[in-house]
ChimeraX commands (.cxc) that place a marker at each C-alpha (Angstrom):
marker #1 position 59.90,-20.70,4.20 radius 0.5
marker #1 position 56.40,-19.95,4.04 radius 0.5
marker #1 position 55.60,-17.56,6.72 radius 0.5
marker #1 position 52.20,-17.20,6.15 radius 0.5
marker #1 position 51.90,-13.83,4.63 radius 0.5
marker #1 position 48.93,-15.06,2.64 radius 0.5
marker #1 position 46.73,-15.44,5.72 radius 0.5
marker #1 position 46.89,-11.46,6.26 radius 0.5
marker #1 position 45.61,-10.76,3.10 radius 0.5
marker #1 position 41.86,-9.54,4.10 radius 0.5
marker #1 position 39.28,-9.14,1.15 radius 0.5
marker #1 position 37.37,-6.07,1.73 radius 0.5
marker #1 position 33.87,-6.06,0.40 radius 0.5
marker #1 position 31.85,-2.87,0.16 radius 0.5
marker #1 position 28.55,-3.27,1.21 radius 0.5
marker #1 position 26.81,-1.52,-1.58 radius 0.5
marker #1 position 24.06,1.31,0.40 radius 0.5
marker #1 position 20.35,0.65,0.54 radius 0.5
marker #1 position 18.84,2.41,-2.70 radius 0.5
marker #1 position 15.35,4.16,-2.21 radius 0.5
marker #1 position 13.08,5.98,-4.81 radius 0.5
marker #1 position 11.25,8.56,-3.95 radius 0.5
marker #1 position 7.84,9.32,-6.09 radius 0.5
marker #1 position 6.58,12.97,-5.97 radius 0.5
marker #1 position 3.57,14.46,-8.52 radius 0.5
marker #1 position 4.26,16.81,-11.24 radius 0.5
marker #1 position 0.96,18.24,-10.90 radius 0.5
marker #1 position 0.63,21.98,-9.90 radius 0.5
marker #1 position -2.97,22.09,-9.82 radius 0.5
marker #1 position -6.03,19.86,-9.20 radius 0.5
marker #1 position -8.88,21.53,-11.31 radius 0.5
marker #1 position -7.66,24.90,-11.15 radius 0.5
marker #1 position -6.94,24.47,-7.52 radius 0.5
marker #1 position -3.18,25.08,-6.71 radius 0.5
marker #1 position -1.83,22.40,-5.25 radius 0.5
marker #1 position 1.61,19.81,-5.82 radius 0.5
marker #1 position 3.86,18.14,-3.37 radius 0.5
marker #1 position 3.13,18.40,0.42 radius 0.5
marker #1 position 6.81,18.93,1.35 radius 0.5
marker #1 position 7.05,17.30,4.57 radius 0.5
marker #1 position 5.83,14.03,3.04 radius 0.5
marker #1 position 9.00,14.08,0.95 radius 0.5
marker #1 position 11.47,15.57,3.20 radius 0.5
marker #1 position 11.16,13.68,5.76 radius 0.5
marker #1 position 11.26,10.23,4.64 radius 0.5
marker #1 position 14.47,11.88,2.60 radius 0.5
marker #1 position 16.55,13.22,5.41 radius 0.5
marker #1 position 15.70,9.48,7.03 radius 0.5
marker #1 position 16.93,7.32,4.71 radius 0.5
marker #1 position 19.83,9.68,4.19 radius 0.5
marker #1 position 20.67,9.23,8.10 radius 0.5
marker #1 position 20.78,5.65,7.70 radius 0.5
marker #1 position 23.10,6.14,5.01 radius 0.5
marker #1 position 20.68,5.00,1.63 radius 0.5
marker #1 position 20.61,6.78,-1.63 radius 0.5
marker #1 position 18.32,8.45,-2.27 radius 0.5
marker #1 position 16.73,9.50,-5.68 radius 0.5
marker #1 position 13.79,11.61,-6.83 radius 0.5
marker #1 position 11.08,10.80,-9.53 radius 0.5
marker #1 position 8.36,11.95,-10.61 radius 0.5
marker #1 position 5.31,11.11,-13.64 radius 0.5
marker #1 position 6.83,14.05,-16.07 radius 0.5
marker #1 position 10.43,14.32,-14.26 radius 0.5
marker #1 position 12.17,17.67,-14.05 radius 0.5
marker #1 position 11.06,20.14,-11.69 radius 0.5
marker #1 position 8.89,19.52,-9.30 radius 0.5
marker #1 position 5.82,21.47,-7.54 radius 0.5
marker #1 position 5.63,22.14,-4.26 radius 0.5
marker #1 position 2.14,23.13,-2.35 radius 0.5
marker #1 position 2.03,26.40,-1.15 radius 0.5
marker #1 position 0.44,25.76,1.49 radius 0.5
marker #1 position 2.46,23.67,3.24 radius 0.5
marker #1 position 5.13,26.34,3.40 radius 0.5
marker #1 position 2.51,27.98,6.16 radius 0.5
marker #1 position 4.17,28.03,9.56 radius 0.5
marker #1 position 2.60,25.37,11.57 radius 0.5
marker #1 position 3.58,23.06,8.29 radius 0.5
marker #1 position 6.91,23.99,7.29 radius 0.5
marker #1 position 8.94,21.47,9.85 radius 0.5
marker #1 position 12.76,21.61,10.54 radius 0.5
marker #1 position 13.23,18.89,7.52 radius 0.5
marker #1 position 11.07,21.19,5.17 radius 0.5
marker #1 position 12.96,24.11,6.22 radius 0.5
marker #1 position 16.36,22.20,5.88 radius 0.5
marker #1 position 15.45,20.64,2.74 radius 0.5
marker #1 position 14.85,23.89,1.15 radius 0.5
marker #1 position 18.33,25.12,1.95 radius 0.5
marker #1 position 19.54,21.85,1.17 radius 0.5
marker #1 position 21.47,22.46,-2.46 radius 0.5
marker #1 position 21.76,18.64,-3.17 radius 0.5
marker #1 position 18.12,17.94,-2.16 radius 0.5
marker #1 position 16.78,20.98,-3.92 radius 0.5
marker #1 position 18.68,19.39,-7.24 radius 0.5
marker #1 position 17.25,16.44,-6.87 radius 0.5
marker #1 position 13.79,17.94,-6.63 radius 0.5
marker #1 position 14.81,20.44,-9.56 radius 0.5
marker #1 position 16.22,17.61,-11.93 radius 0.5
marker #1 position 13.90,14.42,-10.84 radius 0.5
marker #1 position 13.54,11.59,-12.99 radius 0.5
marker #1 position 11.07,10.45,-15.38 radius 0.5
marker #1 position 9.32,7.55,-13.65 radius 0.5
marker #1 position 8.66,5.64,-16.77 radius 0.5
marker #1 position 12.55,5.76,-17.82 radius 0.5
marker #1 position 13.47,4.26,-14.31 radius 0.5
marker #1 position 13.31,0.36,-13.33 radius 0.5
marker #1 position 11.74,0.95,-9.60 radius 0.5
marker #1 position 11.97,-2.58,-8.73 radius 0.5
marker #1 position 16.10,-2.49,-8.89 radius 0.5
marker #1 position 15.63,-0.21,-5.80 radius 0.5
marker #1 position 15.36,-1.76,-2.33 radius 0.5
marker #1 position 12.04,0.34,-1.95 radius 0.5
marker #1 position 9.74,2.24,-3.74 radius 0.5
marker #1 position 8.05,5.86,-1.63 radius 0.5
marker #1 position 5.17,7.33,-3.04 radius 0.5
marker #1 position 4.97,10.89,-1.18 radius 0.5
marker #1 position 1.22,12.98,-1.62 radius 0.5
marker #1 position 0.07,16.16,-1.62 radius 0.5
marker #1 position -3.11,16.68,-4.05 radius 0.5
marker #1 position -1.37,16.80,-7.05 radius 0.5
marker #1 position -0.80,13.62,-6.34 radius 0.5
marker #1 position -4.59,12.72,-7.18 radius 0.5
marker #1 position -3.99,13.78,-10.90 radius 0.5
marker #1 position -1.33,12.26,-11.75 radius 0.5
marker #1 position -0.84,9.16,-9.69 radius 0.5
marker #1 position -4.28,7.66,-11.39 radius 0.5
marker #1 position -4.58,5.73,-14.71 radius 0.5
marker #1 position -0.71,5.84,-14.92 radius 0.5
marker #1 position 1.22,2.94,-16.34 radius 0.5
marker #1 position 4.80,4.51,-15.00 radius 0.5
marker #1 position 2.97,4.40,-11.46 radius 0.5
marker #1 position 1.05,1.36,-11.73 radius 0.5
marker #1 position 4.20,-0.63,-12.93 radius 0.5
marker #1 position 6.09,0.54,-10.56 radius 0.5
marker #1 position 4.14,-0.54,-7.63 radius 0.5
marker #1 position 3.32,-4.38,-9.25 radius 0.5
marker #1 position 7.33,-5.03,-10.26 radius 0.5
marker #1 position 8.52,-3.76,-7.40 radius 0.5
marker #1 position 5.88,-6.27,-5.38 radius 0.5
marker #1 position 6.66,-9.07,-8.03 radius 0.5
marker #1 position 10.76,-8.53,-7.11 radius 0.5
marker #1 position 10.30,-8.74,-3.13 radius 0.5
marker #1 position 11.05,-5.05,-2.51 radius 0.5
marker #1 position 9.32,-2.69,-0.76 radius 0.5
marker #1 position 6.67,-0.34,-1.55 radius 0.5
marker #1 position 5.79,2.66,0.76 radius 0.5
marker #1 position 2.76,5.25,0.22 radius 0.5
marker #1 position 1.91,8.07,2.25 radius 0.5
marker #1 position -0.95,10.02,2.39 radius 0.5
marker #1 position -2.47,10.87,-1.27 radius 0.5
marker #1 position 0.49,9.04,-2.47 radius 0.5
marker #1 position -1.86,5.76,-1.35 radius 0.5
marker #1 position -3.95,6.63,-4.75 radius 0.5
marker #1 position -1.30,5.00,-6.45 radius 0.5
marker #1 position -2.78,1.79,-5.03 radius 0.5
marker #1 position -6.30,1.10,-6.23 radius 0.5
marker #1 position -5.46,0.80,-10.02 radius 0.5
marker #1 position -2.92,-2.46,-9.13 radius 0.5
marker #1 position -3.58,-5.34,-9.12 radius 0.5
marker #1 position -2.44,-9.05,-7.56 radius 0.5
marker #1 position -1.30,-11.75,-9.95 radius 0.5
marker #1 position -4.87,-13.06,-9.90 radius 0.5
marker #1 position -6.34,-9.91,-10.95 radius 0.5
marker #1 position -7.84,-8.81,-7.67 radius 0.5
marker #1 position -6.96,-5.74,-6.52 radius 0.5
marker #1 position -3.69,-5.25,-5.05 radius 0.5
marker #1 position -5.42,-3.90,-1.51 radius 0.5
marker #1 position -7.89,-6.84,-1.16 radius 0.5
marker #1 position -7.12,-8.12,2.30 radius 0.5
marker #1 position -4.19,-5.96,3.18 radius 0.5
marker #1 position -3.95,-3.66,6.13 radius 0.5
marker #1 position -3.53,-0.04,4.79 radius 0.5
marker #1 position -3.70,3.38,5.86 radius 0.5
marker #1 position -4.51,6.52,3.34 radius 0.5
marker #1 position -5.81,9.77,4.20 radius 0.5
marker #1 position -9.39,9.80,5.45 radius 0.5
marker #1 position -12.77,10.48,3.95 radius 0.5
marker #1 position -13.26,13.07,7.42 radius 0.5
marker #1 position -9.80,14.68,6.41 radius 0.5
marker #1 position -10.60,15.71,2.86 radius 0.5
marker #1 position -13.50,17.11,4.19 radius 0.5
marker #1 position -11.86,18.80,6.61 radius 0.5
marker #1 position -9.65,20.63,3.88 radius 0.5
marker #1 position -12.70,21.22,1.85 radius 0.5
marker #1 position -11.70,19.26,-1.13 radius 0.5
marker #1 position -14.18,16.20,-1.04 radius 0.5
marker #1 position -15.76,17.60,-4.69 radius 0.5
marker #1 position -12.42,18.29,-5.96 radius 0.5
marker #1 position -10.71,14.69,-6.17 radius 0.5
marker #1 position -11.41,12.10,-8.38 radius 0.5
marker #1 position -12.49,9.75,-5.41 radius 0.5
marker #1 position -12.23,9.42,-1.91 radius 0.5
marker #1 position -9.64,7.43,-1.47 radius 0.5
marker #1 position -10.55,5.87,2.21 radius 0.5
marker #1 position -13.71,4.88,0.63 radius 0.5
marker #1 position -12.42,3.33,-2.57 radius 0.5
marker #1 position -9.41,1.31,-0.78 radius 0.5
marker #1 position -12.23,-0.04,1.18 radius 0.5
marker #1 position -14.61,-0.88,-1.70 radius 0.5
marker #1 position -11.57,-3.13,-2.89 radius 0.5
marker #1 position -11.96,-4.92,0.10 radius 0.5
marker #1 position -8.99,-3.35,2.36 radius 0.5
marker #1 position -8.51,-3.76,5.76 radius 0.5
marker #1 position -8.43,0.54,6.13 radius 0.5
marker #1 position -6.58,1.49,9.46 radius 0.5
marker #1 position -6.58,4.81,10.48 radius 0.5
marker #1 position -6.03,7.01,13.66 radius 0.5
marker #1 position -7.96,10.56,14.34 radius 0.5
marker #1 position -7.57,13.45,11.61 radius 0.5
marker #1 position -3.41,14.51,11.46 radius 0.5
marker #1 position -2.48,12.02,13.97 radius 0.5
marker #1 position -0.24,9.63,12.36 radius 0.5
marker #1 position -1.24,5.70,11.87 radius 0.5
marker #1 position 1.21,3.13,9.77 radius 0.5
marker #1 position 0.23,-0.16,8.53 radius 0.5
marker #1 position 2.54,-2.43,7.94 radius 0.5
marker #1 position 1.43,-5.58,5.47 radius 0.5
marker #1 position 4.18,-7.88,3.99 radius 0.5
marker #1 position 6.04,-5.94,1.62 radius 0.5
marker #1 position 3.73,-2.74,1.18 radius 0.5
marker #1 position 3.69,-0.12,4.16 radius 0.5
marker #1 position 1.48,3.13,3.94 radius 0.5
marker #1 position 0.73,5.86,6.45 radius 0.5
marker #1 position -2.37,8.06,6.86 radius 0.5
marker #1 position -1.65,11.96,6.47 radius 0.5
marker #1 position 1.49,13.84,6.67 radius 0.5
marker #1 position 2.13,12.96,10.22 radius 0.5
marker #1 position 2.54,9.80,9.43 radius 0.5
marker #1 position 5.42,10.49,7.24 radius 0.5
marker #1 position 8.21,9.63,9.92 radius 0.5
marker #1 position 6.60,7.44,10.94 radius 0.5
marker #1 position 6.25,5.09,7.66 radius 0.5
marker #1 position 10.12,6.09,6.66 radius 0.5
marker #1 position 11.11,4.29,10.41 radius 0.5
marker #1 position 9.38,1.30,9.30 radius 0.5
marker #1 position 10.94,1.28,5.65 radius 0.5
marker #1 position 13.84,1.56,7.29 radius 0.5
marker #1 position 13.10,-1.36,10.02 radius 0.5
marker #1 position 12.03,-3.68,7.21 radius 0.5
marker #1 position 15.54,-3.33,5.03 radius 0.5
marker #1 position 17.18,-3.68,8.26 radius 0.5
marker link #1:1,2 radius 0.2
marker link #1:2,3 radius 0.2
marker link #1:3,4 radius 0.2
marker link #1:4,5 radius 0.2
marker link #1:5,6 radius 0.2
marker link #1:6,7 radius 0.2
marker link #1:7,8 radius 0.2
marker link #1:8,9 radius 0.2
marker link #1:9,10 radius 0.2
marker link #1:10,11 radius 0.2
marker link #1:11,12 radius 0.2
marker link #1:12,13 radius 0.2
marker link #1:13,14 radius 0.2
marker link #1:14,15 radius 0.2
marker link #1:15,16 radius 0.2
marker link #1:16,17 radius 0.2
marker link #1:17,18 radius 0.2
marker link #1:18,19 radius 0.2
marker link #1:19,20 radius 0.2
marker link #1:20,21 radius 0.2
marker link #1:21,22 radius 0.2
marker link #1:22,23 radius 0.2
marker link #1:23,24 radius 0.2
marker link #1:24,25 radius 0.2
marker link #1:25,26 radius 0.2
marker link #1:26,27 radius 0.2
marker link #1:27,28 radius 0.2
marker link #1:28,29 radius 0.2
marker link #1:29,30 radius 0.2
marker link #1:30,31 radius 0.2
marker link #1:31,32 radius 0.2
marker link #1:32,33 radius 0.2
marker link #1:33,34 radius 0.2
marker link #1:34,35 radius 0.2
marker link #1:35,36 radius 0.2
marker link #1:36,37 radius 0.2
marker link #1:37,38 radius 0.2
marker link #1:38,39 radius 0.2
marker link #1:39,40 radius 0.2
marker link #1:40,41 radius 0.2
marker link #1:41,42 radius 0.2
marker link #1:42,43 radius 0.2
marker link #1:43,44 radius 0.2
marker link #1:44,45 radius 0.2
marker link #1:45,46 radius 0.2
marker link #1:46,47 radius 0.2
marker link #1:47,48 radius 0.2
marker link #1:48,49 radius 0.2
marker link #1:49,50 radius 0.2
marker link #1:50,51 radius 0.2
marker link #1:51,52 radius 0.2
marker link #1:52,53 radius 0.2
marker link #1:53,54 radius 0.2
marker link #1:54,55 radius 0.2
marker link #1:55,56 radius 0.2
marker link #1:56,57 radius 0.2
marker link #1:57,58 radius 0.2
marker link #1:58,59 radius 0.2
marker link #1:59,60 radius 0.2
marker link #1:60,61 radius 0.2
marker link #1:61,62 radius 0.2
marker link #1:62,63 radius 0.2
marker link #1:63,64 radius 0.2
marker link #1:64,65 radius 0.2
marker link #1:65,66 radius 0.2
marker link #1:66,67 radius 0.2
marker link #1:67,68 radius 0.2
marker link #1:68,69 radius 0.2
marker link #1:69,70 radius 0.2
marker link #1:70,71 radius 0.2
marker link #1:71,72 radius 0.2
marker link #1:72,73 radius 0.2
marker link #1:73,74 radius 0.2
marker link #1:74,75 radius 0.2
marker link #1:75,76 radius 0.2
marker link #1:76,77 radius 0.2
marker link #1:77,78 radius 0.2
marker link #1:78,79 radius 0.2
marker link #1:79,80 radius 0.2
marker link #1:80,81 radius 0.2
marker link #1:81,82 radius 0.2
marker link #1:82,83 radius 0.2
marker link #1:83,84 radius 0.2
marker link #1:84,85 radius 0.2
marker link #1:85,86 radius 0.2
marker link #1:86,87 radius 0.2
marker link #1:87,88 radius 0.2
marker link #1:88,89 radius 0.2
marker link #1:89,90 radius 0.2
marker link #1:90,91 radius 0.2
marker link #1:91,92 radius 0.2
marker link #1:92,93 radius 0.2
marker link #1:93,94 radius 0.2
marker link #1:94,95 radius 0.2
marker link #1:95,96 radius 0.2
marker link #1:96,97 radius 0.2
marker link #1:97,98 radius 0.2
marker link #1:98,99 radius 0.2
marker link #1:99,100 radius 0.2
marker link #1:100,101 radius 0.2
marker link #1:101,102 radius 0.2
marker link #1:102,103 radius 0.2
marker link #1:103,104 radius 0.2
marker link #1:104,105 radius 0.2
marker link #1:105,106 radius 0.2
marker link #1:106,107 radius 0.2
marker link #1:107,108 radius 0.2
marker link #1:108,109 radius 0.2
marker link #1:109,110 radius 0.2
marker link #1:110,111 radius 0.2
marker link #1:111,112 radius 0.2
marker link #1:112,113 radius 0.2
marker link #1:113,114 radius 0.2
marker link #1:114,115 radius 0.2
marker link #1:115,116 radius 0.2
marker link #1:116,117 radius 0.2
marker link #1:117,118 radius 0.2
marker link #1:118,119 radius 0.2
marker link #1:119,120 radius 0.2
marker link #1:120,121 radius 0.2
marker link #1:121,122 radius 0.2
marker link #1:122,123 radius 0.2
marker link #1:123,124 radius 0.2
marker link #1:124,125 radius 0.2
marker link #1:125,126 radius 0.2
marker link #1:126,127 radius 0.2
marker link #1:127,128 radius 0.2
marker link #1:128,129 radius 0.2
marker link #1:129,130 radius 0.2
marker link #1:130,131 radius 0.2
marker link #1:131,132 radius 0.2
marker link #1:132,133 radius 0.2
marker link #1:133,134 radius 0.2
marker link #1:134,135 radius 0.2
marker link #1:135,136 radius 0.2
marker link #1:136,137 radius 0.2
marker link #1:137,138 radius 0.2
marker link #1:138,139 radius 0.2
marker link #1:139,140 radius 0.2
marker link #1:140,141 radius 0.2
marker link #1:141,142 radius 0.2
marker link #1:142,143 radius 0.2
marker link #1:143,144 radius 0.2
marker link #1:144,145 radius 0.2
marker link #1:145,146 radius 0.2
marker link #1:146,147 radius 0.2
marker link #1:147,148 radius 0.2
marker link #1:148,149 radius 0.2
marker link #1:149,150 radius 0.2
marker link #1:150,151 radius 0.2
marker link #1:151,152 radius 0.2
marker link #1:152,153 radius 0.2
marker link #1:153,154 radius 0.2
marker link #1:154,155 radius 0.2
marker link #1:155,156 radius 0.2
marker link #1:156,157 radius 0.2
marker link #1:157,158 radius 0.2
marker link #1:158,159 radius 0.2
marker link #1:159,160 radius 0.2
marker link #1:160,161 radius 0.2
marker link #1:161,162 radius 0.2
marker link #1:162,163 radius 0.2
marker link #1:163,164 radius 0.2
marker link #1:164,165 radius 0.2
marker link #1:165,166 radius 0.2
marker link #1:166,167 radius 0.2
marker link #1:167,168 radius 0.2
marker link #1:168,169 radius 0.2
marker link #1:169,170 radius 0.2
marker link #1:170,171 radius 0.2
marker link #1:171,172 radius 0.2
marker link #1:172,173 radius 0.2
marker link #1:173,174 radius 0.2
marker link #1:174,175 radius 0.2
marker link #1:175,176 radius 0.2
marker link #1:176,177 radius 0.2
marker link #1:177,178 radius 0.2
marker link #1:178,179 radius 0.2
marker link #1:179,180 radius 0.2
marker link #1:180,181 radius 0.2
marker link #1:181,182 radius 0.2
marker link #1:182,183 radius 0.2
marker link #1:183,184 radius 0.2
marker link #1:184,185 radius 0.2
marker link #1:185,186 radius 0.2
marker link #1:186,187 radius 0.2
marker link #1:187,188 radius 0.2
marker link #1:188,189 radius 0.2
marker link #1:189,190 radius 0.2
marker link #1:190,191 radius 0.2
marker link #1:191,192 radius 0.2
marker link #1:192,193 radius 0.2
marker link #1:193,194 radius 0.2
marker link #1:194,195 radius 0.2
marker link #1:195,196 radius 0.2
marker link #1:196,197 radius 0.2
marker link #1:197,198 radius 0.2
marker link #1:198,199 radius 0.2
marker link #1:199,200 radius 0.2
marker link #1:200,201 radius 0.2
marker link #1:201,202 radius 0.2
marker link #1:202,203 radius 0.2
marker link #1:203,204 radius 0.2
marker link #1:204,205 radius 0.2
marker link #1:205,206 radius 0.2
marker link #1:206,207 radius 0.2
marker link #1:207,208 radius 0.2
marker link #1:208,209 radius 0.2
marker link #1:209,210 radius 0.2
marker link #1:210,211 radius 0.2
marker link #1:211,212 radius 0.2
marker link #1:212,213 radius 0.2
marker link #1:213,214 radius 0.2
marker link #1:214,215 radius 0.2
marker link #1:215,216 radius 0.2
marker link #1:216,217 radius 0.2
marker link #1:217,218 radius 0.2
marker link #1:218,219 radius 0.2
marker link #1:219,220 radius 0.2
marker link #1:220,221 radius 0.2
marker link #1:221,222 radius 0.2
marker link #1:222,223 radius 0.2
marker link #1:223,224 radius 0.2
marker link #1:224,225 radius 0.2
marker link #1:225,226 radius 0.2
marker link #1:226,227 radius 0.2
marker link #1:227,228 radius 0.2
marker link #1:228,229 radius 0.2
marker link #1:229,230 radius 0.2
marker link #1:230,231 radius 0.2
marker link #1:231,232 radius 0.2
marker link #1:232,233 radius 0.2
marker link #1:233,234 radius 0.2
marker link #1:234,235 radius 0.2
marker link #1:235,236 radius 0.2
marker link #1:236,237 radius 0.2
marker link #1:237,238 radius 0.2
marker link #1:238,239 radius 0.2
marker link #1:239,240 radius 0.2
view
C-alpha cells in the first residue's frame, strides 16, 4: 500500500546570496596630487555585506590593481576594517585583480557601491562604464549606493526625461566646507555639494566628518567617510 513516502520528500531550494558591486577609482593622482581610494570607504561597506552573508565583488574604471590613498593609512584613519582588510588575503585579491567596470553588467547585482577617495574625481566623471552603471541599475529596480566622492558619479546621469538624475532627490556628498578643509577646493573638477545642488537636489548634510545618509527610493548616498557604515546598514536594510 501506499504509505505515503512521497509526502517526506522535501525540495530544498537554495536561496541564492545577495550580490553587491563595489566601485573603487583607478586613479593614483588628481593633478599631480597623490591620491586613490580612501580605504575605509571600501572596507567597510565590504566587511558589512560580507557579515550579512552577500558577495561581494570589486570594480573599478581600468580594473586590475587598485590605488589606495596614503593618507588614509595615517593612524586616526586606518580603522579596525582597514587594518583587517589589509591582512585580509581574499579582500586584498579582490582589490589586486578588480574588474573592468565596462566588461561587467552592474544592474544583474542587487546593488551597485560607489566608494570615494579623490581619485575618485578623475575618473568617476565623463565615464560611460560609470554613468551606465548608475542609469541600468536605476532602470532594473536595484540599488545604487555612493559615498563620499563616489557621489560624483551622480551629476552626469540622467532620469528617463533627461533631467538630471539628482533633481528632487534627497542626497548627501561630501561638502563644499570639507574640501576646503583638506585644502583641495582648486584641485577638483567641481565642488560637488555645489553642483548636486545646481541640479536641483535636495543636499542633506551633517557637520564636517560626522556622518549623514539619505535615503531616496532606490539611490542611497552618505556624506564623508564616516558615513560609510552608515550607508552599507541601509543597503543592507533596503535588500532586507
Amino acid at each position: 500500500s501506499d504509505d505515503g513516502d512521497d509526502d517526506k520528500v522535501r525540495t530544498i531550494t537554495m536561496v541564492k546570496p545577495r550580490q553587491v558591486l563595489l566601485v573603487s577609482t583607478s586613479s593614483p593622482s588628481l593633478k599631480g596630487h597623490p591620491t586613490g581610494l580612501w580605504l575605509e570607504e571600501l572596507a567597510t561597506p565590504y566587511y558589512k555585506f560580507k557579515d550579512a552573508g552577500y558577495d561581494v565583488a570589486i570594480a573599478s574604471p581600468a580594473g586590475g590593481p587598485i590605488p589606495i590613498d596614503g593618507a588614509c593609512m595615517a593612524e586616526m584613519f586606518f580603522t579596525e576594517e582597514c587594518k583587517k582588510f589589509m591582512h585580509d588575503g581574499e579582500a586584498i585579491g579582490a582589490l589586486s585583480h578588480s574588474m573592468e567596470l565596462s566588461s561587467v553588467d552592474a544592474a544583474s547585482y542587487d546593488a551597485v557601491f560607489f566608494c570615494g577617495g579623490h581619485g575618485a574625481v578623475v575618473d568617476f566623471i565623463d565615464n560611460t562604464a560609470v554613468k551606465s552603471a548608475v542609469e541600468t541599475s536605476l532602470a532594473s529596480d536595484k540599488l545604487v549606493a555612493a559615498v563620499c566622492h563616489g557621489v560624483i558619479a551622480l551629476p552626469q546621469c540622467e532620469k528617463v526625461d533627461g533631467e538630471p538624475l539628482v533633481k528632487g532627490l534627497k542626497v548627501s556628498a561630501f561638502t563644499d566646507v570639507e574640501e576646503e578643509m583638506v585644502q583641495l577646493t582648486n584641485m577638483v573638477p567641481f565642488l560637488l555639494e555645489s553642483k548636486l545642488r545646481e541640479q536641483g537636489a535636495v543636499f542633506e548634510s551633517a557637520d564636517p566628518w560626522h556622518p549623514s545618509v539619505s535615503v531616496d527610493g532606490k539611490l542611497l548616498t552618505g556624506q564623508n567617510p564616516q558615513s560609510s557604515g552608515d550607508l552599507a546598514d541601509k543597503v543592507i536594510e533596503a535588500l532586507s
